[in-house]
N, C-alpha and C positions, 0 to 999 in steps of 0.2 A: 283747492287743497285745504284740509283743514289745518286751521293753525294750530302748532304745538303749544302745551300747556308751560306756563314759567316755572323759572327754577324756583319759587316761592309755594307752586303748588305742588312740586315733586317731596321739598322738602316738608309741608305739612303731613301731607302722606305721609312721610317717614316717624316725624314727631308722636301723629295721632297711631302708629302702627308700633313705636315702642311706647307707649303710654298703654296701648292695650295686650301688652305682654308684658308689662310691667307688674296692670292690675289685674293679669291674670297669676301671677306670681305670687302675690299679696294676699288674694283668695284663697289659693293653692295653701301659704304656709297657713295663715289663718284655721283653715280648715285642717290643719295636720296640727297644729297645735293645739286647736278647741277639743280635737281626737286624745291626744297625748294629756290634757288634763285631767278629759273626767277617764280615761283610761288608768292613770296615778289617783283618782280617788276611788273606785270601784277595783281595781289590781287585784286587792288582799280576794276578795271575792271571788273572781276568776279563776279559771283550773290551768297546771301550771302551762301546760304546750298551748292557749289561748297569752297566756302571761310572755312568754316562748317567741310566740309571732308576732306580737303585738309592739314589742321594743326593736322591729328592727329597722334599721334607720336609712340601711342602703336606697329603696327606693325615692326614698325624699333627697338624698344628697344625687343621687343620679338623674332626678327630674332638674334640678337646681342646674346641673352641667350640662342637660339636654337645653335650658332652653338660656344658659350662658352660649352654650352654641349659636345656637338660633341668633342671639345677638349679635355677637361678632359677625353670624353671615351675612343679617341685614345691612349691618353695619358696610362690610363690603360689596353690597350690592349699590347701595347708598354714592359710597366711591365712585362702584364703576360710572353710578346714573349720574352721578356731579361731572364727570369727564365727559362722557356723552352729549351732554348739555354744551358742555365749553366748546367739544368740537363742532357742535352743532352751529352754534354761536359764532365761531369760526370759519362755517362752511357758506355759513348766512353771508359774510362779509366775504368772502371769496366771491361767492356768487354776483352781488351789488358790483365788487371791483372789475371782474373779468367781464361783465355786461358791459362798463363805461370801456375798459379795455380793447374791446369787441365794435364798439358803437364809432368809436372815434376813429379811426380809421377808412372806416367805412363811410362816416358823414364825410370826410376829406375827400374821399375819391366821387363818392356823388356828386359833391357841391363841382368839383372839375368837371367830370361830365357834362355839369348839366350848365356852367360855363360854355363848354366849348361848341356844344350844343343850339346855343341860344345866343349868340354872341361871336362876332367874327376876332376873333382872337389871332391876331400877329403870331409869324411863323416862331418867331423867337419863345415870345410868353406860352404856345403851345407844347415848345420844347421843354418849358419848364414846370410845364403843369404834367406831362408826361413822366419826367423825373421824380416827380414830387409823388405822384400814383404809384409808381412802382416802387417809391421807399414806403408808402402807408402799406403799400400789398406784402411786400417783403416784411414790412413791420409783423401785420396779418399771420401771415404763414408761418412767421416763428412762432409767436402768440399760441397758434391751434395744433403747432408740433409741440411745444412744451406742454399742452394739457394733455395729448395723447401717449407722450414721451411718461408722463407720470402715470398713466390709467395702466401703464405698460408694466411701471415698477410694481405699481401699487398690486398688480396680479402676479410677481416673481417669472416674470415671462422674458423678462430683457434679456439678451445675447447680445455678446459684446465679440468684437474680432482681435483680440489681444494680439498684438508683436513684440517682440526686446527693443529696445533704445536704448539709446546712451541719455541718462535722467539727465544732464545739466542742458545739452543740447538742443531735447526736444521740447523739454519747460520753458526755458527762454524764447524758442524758435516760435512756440502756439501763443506765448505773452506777447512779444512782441507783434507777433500776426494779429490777435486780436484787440491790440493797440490801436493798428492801423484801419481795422474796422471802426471802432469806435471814436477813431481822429485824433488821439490822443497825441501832442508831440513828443519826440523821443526823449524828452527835458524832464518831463512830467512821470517818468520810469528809470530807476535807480535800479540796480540787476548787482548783488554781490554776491560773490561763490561762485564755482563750477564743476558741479559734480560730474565724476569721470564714471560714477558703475553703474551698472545696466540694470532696468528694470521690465519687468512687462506691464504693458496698458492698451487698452483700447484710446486711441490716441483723441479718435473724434469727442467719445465721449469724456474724458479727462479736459477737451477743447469746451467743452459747455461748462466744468469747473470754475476755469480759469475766464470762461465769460460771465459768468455771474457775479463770478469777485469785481470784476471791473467795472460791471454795470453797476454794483452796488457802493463803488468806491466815490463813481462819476455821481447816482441820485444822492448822496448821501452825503455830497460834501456841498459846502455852502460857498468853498473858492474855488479855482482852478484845482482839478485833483491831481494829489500827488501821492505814486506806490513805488515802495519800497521793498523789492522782492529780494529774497536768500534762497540757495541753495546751498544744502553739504550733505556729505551720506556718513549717514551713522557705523556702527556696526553691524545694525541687522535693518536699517531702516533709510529710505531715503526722507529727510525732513525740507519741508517748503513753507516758508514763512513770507505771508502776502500781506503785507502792513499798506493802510490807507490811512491820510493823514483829515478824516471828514469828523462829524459829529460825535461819531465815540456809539460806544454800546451800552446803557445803565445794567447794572451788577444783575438787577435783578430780572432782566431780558437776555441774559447772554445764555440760561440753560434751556429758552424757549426759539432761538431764531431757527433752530432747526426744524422744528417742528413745520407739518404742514399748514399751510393756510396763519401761519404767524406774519403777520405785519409793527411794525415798533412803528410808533406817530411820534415826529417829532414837531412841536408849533413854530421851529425857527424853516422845517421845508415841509411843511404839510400837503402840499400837492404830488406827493411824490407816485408815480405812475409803478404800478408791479400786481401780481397777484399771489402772494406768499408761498409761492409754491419754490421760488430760485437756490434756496438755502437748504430747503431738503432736499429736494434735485439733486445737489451737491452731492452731499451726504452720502442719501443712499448709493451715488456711483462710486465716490471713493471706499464705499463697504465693500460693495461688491469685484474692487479689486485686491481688499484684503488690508485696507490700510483702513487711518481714521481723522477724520478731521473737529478741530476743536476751535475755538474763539474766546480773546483774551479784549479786555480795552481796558482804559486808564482813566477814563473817565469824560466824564465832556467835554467836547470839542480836542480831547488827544488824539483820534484816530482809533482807528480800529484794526488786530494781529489774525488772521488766520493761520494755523498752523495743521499742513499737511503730511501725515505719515503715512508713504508708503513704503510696501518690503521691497527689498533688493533682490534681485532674482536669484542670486547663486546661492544666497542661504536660506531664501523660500522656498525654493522649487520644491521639493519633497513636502513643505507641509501644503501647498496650495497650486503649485501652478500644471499638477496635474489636470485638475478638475476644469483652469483656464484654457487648459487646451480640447481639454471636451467642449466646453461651452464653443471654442471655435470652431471646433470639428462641427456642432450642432446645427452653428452661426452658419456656415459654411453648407449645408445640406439644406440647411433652407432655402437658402439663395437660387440652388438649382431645382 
């Protein structure tokens, strides 16, 4: 594969590409000028509709705004190819991550094999190398469903199977569930509010939400983790606020964790395992039910706020939960 060229050389392209519409501008008046002088010493001479055409100045001021144009577009094309670049840069490190992501799991379950293979291995330690395979494979399969879960977004193809709940109920009900997945003791999760109104969600997918806050509560703290979950319903909104007490978010990574293939390095957990895909994931699922999610921290080592809005159903329906029901009708027809 050829390797792509550095941002050093996209940018001299650009330098050397307005430098030469610069100096072609400079020629341009130049020559409109060196026109317009001996044109004011020979004038008197001239007959007058030669005198007539010769002063008039529209073409020169409209070449000026054609190629101010032309600036500004490079200029934006410049943008676009600066972003280009970063996501690239981006996709470079996603790549590198999800390979070690990919690999390690997979050296786990070989290196057992080829134990149990080679080695008369007691019934017991068998059992436990058995155990320990099927969390690296389970590990695995999440792994390779999360990058096809996003190939999925990333096409606008996702269908979701929306129902009504009771919001306090089923937020606490998937928190707590996914506590217990992750081992988390019941100590270590503080739950205040209880909202009583009803909202619709695709529950499973709102359940990958609420897993990724926790996984990132759990890499991301340097002690035992501790969250701090709210619920209450607004007037048009249900609000969820998922406060962790780990490393914090700096000011100027909180408008970028969304984004894809974003990773924050910090040198106090620098090994930290993930493929920056967890936080947009989010994201785009809480979009797509109509709400939005945002992130606050306080600074280092304070913890870190998500805060989750979604609409209530009774006073959504009409702007949206039509179209949720198509989408399940759609959900639904595919299935069969």
């Amino acid at each position: 594969m050829k390797k792509p060229h550095s941002i050093l050389y996209h940018i001299l392209i650009f330098v050397l590409a307005q430098i030469a519409w610069l100096l072609l501008l400079g020629i341009w008046i130049y020559w409109y000028v060196s026109n317009y002088i001996i044109f004011e010493k020979v004038g008197d001479q001239l007959s007058p509709q030669i005198v007539y055409d010769g002063v008039n100045i529209f073409p020169f001021i409209g070449g000026i705004i054609l190629l101010l144009g032309i600036s500004f577009g490079m200029s934006l094309i410049f943008r676009h190819l600066n972003v280009q670049l970063k996501l690239h840069k981006l996709y470079d490190n996603f790549i590198a991550n999800i390979t070690h992501e990919l690999k390690s799991p997979l050296s786990s379950i070989q290196l057992y094999l080829e134990t149990l293979n080679s080695r008369n291995v007691p019934p017991e330690k068998q059992k436990e190398f058995y155990e320990l395979m099927l969390k690296d494979a389970s590990r695995l399969k999440k792994l390779i469903n999360s990058i096809l879960e996003i190939s999925v977004l990333d096409q606008k193809r996702i269908s979701h199977n929306f129902h009504v709940y009771n919001s306090g109920q089923e937020i606490i009900r998937m928190v707590k569930e996914s506590a217990d997945e992750f081992k988390l003791p019941e100590s270590s999760i503080t739950i205040e509010g209880n909202a009583r109104c009803l909202f619709v969600i695709d529950k499973n997918a709102i359940k990958i939400v609420i897993n990724n806050l926790i996984d990132n509560a759990i890499k991301y703290s340097t002690n035992r983790p501790k969250i701090n979950l709210k619920i209450k319903c607004g007037i048009k909104k249900i609000i969820i606020e998922f406060k962790d007490y780990g490393i914090g978010i700096p000011l100027d990574e909180q408008k970028k964790v969304f984004n894809k293939f974003h990773r924050i390095y910090n040198h106090e957990i620098p090994n930290v395992k993930g493929t920056g895909l967890g936080l947009y994931w989010a994201r785009e699922i809480i979009k797509s039910h109509g709400g939005s999610i945002s992130v606050s921290s306080e600074g280092k080592n304070k913890g870190t706020t998500f805060k989750i809005e979604l609409p209530i159903y009774k006073l959504s329906k009409i702007r949206y939960i039509n179209k949720l029901l198509q989408s399940t009708k759609e959900y639904e027809i595919s299935r069969n």
